[in-house]
Structures are given as C-alpha cells and as structure tokens.
N, CA, C and O atoms as a GROMACS GRO file, in nm:
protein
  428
    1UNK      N    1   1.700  -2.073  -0.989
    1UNK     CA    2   1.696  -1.951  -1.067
    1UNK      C    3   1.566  -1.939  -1.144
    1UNK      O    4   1.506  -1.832  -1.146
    2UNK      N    5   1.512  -2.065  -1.219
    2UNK     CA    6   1.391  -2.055  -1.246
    2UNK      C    7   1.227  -2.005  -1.175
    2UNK      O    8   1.125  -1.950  -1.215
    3UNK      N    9   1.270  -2.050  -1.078
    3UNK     CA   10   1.156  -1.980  -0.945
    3UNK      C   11   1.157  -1.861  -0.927
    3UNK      O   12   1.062  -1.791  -0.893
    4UNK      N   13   1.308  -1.816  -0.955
    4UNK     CA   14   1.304  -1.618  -0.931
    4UNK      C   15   1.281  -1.524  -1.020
    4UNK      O   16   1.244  -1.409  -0.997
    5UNK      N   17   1.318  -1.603  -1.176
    5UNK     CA   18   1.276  -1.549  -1.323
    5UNK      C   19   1.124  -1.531  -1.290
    5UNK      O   20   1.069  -1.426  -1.321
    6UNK      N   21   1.047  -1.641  -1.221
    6UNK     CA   22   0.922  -1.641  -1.282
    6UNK      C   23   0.837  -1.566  -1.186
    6UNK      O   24   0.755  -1.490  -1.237
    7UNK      N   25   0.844  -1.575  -1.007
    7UNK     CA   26   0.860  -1.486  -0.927
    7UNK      C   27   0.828  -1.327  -1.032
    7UNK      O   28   0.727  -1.264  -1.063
    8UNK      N   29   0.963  -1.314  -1.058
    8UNK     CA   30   0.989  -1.126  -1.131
    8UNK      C   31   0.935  -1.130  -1.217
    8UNK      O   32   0.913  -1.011  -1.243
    9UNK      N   33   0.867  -1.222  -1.332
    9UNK     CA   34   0.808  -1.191  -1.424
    9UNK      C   35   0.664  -1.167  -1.329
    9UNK      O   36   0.618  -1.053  -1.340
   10UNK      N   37   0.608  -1.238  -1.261
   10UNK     CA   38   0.472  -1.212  -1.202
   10UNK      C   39   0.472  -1.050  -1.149
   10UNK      O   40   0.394  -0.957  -1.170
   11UNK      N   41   0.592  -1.060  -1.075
   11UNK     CA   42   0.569  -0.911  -1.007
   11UNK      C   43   0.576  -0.803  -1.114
   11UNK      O   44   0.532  -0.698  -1.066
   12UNK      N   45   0.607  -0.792  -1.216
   12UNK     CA   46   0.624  -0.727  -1.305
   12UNK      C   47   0.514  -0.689  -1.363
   12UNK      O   48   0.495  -0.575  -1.407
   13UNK      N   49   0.398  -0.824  -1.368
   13UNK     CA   50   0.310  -0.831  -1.440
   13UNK      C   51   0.186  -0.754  -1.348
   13UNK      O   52   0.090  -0.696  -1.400
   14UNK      N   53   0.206  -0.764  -1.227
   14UNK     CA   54   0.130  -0.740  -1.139
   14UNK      C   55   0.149  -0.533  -1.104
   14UNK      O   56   0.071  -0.450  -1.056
   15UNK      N   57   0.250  -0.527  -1.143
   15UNK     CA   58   0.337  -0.398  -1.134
   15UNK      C   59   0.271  -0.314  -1.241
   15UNK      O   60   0.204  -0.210  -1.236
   16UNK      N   61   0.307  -0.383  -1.328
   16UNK     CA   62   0.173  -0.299  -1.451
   16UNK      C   63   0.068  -0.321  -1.485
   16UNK      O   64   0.015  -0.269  -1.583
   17UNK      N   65   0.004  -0.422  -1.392
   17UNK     CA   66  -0.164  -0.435  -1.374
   17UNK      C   67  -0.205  -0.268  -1.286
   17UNK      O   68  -0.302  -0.199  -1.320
   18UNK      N   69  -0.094  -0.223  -1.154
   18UNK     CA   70  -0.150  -0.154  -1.147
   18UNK      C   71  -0.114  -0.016  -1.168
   18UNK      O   72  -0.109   0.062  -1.073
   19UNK      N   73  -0.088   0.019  -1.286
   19UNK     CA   74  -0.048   0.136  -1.351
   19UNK      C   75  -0.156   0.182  -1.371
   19UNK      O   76  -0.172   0.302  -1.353
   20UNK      N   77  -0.251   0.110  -1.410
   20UNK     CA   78  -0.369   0.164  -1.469
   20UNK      C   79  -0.499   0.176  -1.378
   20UNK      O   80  -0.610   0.203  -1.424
   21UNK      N   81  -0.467   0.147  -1.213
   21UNK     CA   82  -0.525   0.193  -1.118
   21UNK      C   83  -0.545   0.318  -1.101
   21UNK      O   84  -0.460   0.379  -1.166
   22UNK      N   85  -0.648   0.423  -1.020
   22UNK     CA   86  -0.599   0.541  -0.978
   22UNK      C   87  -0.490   0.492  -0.871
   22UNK      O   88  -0.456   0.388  -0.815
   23UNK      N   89  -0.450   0.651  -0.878
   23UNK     CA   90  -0.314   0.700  -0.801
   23UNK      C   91  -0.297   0.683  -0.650
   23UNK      O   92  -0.190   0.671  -0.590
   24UNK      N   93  -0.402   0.685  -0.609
   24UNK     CA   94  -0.482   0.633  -0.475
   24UNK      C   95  -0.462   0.507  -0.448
   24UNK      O   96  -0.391   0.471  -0.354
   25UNK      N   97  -0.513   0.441  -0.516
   25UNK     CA   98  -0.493   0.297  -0.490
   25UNK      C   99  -0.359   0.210  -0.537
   25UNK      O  100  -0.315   0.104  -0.492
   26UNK      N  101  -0.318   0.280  -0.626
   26UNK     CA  102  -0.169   0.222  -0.595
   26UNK      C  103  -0.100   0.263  -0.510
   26UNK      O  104  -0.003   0.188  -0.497
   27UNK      N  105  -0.095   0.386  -0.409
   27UNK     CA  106  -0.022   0.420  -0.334
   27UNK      C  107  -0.067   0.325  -0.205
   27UNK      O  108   0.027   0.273  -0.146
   28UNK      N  109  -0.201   0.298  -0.156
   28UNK     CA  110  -0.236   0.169  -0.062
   28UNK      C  111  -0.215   0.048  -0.107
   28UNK      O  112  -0.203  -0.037  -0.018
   29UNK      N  113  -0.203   0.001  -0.243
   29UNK     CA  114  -0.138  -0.139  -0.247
   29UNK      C  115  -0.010  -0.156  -0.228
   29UNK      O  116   0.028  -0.256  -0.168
   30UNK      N  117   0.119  -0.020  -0.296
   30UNK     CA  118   0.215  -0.028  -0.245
   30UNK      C  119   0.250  -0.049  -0.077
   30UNK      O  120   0.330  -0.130  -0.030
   31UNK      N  121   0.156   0.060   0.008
   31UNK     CA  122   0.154   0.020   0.180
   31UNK      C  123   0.111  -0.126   0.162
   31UNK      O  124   0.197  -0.210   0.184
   32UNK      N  125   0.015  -0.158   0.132
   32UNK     CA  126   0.015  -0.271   0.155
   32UNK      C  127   0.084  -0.371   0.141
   32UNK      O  128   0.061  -0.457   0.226
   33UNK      N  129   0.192  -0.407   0.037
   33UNK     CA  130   0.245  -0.463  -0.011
   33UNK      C  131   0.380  -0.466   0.090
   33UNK      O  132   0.436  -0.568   0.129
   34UNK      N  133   0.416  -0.331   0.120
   34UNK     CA  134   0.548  -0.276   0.251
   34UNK      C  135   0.506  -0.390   0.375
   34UNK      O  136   0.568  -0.491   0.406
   35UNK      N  137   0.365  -0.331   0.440
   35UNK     CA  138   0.316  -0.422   0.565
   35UNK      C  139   0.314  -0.578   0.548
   35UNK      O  140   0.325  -0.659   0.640
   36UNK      N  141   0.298  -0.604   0.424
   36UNK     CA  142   0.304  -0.754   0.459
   36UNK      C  143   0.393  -0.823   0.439
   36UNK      O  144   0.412  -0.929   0.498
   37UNK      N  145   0.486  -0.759   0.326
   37UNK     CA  146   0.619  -0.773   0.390
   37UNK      C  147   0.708  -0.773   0.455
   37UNK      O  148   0.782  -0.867   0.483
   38UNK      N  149   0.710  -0.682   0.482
   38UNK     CA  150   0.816  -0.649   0.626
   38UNK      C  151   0.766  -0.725   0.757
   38UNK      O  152   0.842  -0.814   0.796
   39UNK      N  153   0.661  -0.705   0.825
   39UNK     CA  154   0.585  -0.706   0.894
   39UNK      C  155   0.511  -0.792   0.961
   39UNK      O  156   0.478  -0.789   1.080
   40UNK      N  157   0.478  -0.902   0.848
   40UNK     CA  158   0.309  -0.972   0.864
   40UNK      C  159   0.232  -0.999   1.017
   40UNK      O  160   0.110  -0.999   1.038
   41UNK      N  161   0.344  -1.021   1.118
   41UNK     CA  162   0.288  -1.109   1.195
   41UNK      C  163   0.322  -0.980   1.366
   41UNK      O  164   0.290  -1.000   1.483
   42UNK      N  165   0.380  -0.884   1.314
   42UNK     CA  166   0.397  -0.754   1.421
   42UNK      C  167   0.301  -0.705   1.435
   42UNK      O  168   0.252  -0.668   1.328
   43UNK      N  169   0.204  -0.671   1.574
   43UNK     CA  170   0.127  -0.567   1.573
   43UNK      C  171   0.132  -0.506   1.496
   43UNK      O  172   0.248  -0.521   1.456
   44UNK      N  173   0.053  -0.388   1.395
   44UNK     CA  174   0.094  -0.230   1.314
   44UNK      C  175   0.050  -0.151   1.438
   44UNK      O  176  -0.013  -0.164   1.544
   45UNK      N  177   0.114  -0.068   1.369
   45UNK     CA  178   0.133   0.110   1.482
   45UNK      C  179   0.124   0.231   1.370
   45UNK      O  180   0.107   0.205   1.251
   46UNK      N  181   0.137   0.354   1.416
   46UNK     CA  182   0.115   0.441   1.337
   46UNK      C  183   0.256   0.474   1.281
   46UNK      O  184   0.276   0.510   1.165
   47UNK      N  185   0.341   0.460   1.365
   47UNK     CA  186   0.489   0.454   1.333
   47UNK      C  187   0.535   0.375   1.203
   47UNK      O  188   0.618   0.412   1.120
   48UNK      N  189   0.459   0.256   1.204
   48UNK     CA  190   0.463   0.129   1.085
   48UNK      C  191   0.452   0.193   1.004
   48UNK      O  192   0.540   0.244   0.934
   49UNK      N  193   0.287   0.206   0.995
   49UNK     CA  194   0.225   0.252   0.876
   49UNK      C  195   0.286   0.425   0.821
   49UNK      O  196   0.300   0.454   0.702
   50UNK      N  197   0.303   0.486   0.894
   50UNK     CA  198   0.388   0.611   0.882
   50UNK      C  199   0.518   0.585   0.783
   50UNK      O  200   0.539   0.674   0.701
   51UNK      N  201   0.607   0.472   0.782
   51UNK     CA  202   0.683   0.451   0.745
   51UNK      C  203   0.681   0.385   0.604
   51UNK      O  204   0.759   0.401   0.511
   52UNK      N  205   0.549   0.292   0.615
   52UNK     CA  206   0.521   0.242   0.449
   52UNK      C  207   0.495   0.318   0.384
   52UNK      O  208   0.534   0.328   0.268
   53UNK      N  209   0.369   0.443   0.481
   53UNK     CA  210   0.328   0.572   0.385
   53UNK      C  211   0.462   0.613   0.287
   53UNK      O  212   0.480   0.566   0.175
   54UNK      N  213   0.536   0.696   0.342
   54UNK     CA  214   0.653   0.709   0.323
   54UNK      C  215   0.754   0.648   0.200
   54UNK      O  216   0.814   0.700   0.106
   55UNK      N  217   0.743   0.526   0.245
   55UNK     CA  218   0.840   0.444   0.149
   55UNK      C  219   0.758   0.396   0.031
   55UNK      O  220   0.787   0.337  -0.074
   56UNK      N  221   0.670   0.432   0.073
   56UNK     CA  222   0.581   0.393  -0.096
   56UNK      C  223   0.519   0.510  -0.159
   56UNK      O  224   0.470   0.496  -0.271
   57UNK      N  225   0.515   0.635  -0.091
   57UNK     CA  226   0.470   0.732  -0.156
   57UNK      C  227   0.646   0.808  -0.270
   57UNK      O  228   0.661   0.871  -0.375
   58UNK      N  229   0.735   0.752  -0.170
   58UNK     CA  230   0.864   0.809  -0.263
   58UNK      C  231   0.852   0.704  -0.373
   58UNK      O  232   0.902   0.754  -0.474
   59UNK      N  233   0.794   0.540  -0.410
   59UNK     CA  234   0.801   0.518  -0.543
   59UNK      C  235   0.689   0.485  -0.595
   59UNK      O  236   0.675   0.409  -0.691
   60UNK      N  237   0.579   0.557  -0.519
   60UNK     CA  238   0.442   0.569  -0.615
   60UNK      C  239   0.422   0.712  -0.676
   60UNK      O  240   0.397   0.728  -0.795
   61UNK      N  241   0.434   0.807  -0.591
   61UNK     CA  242   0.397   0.951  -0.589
   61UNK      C  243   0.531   1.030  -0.683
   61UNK      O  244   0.507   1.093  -0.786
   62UNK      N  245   0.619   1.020  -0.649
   62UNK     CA  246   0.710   1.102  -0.727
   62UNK      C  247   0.673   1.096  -0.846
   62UNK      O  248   0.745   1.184  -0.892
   63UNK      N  249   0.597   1.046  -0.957
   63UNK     CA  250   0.597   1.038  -1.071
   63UNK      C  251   0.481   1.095  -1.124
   63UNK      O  252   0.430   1.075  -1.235
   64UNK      N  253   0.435   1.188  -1.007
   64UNK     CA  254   0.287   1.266  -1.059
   64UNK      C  255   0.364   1.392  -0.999
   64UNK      O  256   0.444   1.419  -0.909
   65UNK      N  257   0.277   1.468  -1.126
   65UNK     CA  258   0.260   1.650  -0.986
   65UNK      C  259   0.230   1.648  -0.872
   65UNK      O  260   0.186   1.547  -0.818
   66UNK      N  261   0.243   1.732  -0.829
   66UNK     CA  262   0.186   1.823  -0.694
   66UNK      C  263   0.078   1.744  -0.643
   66UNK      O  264   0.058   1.654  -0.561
   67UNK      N  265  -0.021   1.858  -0.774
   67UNK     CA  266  -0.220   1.851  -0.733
   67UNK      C  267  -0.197   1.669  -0.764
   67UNK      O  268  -0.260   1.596  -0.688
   68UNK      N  269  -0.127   1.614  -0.853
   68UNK     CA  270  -0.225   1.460  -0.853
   68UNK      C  271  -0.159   1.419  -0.715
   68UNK      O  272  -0.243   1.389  -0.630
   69UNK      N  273  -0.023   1.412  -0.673
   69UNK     CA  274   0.013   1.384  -0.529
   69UNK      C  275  -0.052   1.359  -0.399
   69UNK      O  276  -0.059   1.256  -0.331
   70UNK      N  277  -0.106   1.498  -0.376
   70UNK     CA  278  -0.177   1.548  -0.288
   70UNK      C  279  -0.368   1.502  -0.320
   70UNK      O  280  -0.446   1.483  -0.227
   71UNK      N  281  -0.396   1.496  -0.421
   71UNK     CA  282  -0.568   1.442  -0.440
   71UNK      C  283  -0.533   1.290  -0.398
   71UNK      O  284  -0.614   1.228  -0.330
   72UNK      N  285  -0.468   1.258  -0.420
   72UNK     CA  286  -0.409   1.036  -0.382
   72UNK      C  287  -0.388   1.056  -0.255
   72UNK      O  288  -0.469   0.997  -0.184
   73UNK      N  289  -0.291   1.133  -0.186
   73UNK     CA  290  -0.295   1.117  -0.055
   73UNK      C  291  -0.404   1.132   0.028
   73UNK      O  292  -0.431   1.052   0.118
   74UNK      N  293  -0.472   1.237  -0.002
   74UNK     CA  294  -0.582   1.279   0.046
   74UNK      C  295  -0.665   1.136   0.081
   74UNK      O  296  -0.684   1.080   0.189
   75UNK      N  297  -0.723   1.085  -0.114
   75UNK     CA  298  -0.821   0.959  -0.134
   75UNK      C  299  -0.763   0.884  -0.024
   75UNK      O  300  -0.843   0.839   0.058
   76UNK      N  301  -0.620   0.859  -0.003
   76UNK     CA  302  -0.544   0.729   0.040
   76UNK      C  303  -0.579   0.685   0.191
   76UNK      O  304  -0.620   0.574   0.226
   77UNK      N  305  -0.550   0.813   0.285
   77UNK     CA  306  -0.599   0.847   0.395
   77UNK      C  307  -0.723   0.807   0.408
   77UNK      O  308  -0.764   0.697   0.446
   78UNK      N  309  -0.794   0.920   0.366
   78UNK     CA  310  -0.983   0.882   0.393
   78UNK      C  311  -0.997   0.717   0.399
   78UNK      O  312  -1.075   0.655   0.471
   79UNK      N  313  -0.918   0.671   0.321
   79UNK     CA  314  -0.977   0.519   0.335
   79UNK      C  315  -0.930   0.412   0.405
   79UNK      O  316  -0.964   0.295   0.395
   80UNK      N  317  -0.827   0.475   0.498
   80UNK     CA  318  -0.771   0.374   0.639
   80UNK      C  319  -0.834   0.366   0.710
   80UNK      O  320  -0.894   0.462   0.757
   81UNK      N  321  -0.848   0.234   0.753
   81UNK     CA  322  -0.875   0.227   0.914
   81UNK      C  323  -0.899   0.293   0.977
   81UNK      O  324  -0.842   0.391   0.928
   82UNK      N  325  -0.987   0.354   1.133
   82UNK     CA  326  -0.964   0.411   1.210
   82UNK      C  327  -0.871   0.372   1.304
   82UNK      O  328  -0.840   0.253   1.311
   83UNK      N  329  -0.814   0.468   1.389
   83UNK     CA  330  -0.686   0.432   1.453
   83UNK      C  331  -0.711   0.353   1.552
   83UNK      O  332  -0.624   0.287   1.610
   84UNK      N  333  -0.855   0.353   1.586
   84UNK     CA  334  -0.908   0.208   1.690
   84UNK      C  335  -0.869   0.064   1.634
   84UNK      O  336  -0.872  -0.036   1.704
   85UNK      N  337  -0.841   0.064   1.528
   85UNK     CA  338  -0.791  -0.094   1.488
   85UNK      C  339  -0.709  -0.082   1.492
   85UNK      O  340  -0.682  -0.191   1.441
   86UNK      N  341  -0.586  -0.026   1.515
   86UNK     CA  342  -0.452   0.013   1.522
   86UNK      C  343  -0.440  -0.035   1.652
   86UNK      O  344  -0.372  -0.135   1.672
   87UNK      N  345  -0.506   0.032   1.760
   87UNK     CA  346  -0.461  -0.024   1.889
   87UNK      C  347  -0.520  -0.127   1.955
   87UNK      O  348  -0.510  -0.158   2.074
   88UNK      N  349  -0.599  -0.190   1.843
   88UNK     CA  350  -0.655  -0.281   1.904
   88UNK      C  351  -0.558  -0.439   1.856
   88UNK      O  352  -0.608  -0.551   1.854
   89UNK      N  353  -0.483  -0.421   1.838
   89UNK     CA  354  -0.364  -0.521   1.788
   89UNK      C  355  -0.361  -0.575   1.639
   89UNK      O  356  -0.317  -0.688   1.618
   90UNK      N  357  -0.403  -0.504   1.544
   90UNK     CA  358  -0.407  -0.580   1.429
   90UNK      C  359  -0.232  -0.595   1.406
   90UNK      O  360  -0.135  -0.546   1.463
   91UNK      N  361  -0.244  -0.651   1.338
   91UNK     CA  362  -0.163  -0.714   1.282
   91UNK      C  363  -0.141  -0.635   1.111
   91UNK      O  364  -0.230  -0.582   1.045
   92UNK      N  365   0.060  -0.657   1.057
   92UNK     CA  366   0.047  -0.523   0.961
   92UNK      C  367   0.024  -0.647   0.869
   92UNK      O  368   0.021  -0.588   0.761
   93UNK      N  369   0.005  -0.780   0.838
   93UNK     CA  370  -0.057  -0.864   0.764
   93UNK      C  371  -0.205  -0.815   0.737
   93UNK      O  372  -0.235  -0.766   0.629
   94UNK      N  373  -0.284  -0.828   0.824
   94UNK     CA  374  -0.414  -0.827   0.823
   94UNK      C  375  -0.447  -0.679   0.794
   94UNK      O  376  -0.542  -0.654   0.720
   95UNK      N  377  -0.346  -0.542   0.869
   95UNK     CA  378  -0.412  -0.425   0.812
   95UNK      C  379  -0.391  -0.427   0.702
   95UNK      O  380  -0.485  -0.365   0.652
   96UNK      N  381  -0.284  -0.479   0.575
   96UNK     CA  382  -0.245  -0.488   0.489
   96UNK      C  383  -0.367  -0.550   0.382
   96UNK      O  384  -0.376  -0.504   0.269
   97UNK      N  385  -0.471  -0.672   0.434
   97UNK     CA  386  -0.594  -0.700   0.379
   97UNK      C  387  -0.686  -0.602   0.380
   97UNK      O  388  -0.779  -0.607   0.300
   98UNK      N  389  -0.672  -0.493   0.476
   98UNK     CA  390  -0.801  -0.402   0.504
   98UNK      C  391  -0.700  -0.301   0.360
   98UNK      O  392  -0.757  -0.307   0.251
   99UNK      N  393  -0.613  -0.248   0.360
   99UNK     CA  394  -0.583  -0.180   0.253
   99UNK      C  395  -0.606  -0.178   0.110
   99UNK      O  396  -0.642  -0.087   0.034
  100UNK      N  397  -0.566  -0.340   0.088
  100UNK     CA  398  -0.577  -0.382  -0.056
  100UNK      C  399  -0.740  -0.371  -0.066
  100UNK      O  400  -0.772  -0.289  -0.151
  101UNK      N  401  -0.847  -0.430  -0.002
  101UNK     CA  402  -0.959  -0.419  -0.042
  101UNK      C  403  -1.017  -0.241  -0.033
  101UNK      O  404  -1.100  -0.186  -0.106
  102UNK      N  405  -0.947  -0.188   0.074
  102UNK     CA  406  -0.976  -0.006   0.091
  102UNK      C  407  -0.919   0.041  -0.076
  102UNK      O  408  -0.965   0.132  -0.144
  103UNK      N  409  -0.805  -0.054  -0.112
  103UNK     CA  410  -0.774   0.040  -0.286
  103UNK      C  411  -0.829  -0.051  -0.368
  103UNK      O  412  -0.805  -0.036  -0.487
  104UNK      N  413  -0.891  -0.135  -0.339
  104UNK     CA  414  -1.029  -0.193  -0.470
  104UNK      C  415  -1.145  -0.126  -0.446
  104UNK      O  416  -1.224  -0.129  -0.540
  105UNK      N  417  -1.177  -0.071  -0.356
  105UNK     CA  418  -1.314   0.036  -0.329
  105UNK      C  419  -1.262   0.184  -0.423
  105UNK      O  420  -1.348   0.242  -0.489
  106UNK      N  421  -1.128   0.233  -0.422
  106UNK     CA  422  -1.098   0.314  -0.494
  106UNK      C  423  -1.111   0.280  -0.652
  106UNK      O  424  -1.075   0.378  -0.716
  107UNK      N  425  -1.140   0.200  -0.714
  107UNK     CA  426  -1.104   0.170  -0.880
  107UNK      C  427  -1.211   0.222  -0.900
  107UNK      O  428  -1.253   0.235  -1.015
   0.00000   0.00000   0.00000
C-alpha cells in the first residue's frame, strides 16, 4: 500500500506540474501518457492515436472554452509526427517520446 500512496502522490505532483503548461502541451502529454500506457510495445496507427486524441482531449480540453479548445488542438496537431512514422512501425512507446518532447517545444 505504501508503493501506491507514493506512486499517487507523484502522479499528483506531476498532474499539477502540468497545469501550468500551455493547453497544447498538456493535451500531448496526456496522448502521451494514453500511448505508453496502454500500448508501449504495439505498432501506433492513426486509429491509436485517434483514440488517445480523444480520451485525453475529454480530460484535458473540457475545462477550457471553445476558442482555447480549438487554438490547443490546432498547436497539438501541427506538432505530430508525420504520418510516415506512423507507417513506418513506430511503436506507441516511442511515438509517445516524440510527443512529450513535441509538448516541451510547446512551453
């Protein structure tokens, strides 16, 4: 139980490290965070990543307007991958490294 207290305190801590990110880049660390979880060691596809989009924009994005919504998605996009690394077998571990550093180029 001690390992999972301290586990949740990190993620917690890490959770409101990035509050104070733009909106952009927490919405790609959340994908990122989806892909390497779920994922690590599966090819990614657009289907994947379609789906983290998704599941992390319902608990990153809901908590802005519209216009901030839509300016993050926008940033979020522009800074993926091209879809040539997609079919070239990455892995949703490793696209998941190209993300987190794509939302440290955003700060």
């Amino acid at each position: 139980m001690g390992h999972r207290t301290q586990l949740s305190q990190e993620d917690e801590h890490l959770r409101r490290a990035r509050e104070d990110l733009p909106v952009a880049a927490q919405l790609l660390y959340a994908v990122a965070d989806l892909l390497s979880d779920y994922q690590p060691e599966q090819p990614a596809n657009t289907t994947a990543l379609g789906m983290a989009f998704t599941a992390a924009g319902a608990g990153v994005l809901a908590k802005y307007p519209r216009a901030v919504q839509d300016h993050a998605l926008d940033r979020a996009l522009a800074a993926l991958p091209d879809e040539a690394n997609l079919t070239a077998g990455i892995t949703g571990g490793e696209l998941a490294l190209h993300l987190r550093k794509a939302a440290g180029s955003l700060t």
